[in-house]
C-alpha positions as CSV (number, residue, x, y, z in Angstrom):
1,X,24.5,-3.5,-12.9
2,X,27.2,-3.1,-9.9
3,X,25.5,-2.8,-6.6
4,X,26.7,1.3,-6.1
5,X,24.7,1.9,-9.5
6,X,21.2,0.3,-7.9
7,X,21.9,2.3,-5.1
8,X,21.9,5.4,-6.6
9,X,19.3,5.2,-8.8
10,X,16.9,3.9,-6.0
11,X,18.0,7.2,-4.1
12,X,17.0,9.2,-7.2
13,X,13.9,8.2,-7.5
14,X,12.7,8.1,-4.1
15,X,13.9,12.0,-4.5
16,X,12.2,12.5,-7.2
17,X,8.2,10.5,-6.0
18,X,7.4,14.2,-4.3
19,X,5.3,13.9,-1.2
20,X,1.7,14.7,-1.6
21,X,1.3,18.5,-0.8
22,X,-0.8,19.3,2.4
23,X,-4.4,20.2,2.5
24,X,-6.3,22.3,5.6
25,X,-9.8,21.8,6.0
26,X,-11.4,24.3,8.9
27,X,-13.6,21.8,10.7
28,X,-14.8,24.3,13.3
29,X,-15.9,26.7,10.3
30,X,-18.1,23.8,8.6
31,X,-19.6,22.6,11.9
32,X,-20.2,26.5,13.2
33,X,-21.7,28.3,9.9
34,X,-23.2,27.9,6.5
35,X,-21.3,28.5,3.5
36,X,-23.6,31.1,1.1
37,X,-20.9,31.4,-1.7
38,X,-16.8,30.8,-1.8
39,X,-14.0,32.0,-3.6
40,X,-10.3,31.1,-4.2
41,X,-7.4,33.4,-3.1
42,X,-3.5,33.3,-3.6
43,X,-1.9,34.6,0.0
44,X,0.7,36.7,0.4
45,X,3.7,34.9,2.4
46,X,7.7,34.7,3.2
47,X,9.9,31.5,2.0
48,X,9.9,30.6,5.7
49,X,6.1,30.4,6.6
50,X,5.4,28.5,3.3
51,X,8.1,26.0,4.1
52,X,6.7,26.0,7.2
53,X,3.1,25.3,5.8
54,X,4.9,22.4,3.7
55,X,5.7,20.5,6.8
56,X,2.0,20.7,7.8
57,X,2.4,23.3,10.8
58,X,-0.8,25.7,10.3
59,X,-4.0,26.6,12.1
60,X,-6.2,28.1,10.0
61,X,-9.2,27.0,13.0
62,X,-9.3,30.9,14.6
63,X,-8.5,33.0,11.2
64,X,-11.1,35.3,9.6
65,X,-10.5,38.1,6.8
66,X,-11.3,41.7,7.1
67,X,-10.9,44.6,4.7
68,X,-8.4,47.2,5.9
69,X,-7.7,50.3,3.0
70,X,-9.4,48.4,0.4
71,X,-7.6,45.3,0.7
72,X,-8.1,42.1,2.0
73,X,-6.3,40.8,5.0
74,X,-6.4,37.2,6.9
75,X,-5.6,37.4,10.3
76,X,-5.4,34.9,13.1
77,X,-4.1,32.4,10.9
78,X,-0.9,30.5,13.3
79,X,2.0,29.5,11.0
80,X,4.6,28.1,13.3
81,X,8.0,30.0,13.0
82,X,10.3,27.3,10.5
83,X,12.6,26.0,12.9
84,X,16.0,25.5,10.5
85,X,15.4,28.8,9.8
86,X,17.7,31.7,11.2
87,X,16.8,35.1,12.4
88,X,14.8,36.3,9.5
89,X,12.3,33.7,10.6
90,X,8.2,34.9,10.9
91,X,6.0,36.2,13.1
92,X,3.4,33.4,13.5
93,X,0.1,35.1,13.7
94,X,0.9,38.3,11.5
95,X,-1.5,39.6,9.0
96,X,-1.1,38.5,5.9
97,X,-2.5,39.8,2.2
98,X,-5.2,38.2,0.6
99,X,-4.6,38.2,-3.6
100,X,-7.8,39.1,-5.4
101,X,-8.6,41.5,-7.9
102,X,-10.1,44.7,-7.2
103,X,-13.9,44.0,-8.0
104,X,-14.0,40.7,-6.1
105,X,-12.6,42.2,-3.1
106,X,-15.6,45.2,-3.2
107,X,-18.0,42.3,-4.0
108,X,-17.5,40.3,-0.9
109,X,-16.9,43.5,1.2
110,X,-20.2,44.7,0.2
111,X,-21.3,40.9,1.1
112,X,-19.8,40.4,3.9
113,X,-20.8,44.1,5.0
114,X,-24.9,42.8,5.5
115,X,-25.4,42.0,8.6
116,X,-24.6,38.7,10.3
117,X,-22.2,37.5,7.4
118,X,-18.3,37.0,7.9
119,X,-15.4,35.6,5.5
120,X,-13.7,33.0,6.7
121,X,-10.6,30.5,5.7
122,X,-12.8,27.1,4.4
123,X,-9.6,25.3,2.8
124,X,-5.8,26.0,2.6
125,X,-4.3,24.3,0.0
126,X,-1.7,24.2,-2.6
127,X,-2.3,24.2,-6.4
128,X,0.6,24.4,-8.9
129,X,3.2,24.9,-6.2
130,X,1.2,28.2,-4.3
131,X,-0.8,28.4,-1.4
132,X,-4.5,29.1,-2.2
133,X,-7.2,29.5,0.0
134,X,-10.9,28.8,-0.7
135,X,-12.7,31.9,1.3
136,X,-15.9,31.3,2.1
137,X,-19.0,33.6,3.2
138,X,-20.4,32.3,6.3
139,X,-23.8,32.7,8.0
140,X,-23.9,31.7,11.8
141,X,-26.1,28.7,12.7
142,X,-28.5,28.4,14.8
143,X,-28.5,25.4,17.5
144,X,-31.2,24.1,15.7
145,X,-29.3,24.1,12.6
146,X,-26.6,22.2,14.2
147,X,-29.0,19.5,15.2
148,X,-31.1,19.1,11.5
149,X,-27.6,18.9,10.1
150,X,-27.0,15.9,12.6
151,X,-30.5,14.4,12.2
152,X,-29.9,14.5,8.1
153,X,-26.3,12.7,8.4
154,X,-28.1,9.9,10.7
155,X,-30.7,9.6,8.3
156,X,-28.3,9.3,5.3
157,X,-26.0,7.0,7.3
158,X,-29.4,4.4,7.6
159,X,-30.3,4.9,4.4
160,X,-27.0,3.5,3.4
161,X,-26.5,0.9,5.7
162,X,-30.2,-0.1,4.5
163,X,-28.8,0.3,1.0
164,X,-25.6,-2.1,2.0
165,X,-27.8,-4.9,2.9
């Protein structure tokens, strides 16, 4: 096989290997509140911000979903303006549409209405090409919390060490 030939098939399928597609975990919500039930949502969004989303640029850290006119809205989630982009680029922390059928979205309204419960981003990932996000209704812990959480990873952490040897 002349050396041209290798080259180009070794250029073709490093094209074609696709790079694994990026997964967000909020940290801050799983150390701050516990999860009572989740659900997954497609999000509304331009060609820019999910290119931008490709390259691993988002902050889902501060975002939190409300209802607005029946619908369901994330806000404060940062997507980074795409930088090859040209002026029809984004707005990085505009609000974006949550997709989820009518009766789920009156569900976790009605849910997330009681007192002390909130919706939050959990995960941003993609699944069959499209950004989904697993929601999450959150309770607030307590200091207290925090610390028996801690306590119960220590514990498990011995246990396995003990386990190990």
């Amino acid at each position: 096989m002349p050396k041209m030939k290798q080259v180009r098939v070794a250029a073709k399928a490093e094209r074609d290997a696709k790079a694994p597609e990026p997964s967000f975990d909020n940290r801050r919500a799983r150390h701050e509140y516990e999860k009572l039930e989740s659900l997954e949502a497609g999000v509304a969004l331009m060609g820019t911000e999910i290119k931008s989303i490709r390259r691993g640029q988002v902050s889902i850290n501060e975002a939190f979903a409300r209802l607005r006119d029946n619908e369901l809205w994330l806000l404060n989630l940062n997507v980074p303006p795409y930088k090859e982009a040209s002026h029809f680029n984004h707005e990085p922390n505009r609000p974006r549409k949550l997709l989820l059928h009518r009766e789920q979205i009156q569900r976790l309204a009605g849910r997330a209405a009681e007192k002390g419960l909130t919706l939050v981003p959990w995960r941003m990932y993609f699944k069959n090409g499209r950004v989904k996000i697993e929601l999450a209704l959150v309770k607030g812990k307590k200091l207290w919390d925090r610390r028996r959480d801690i306590q119960a990873r220590d514990v498990q952490r011995e246990i396995a060490r003990s386990v190990a040897r």
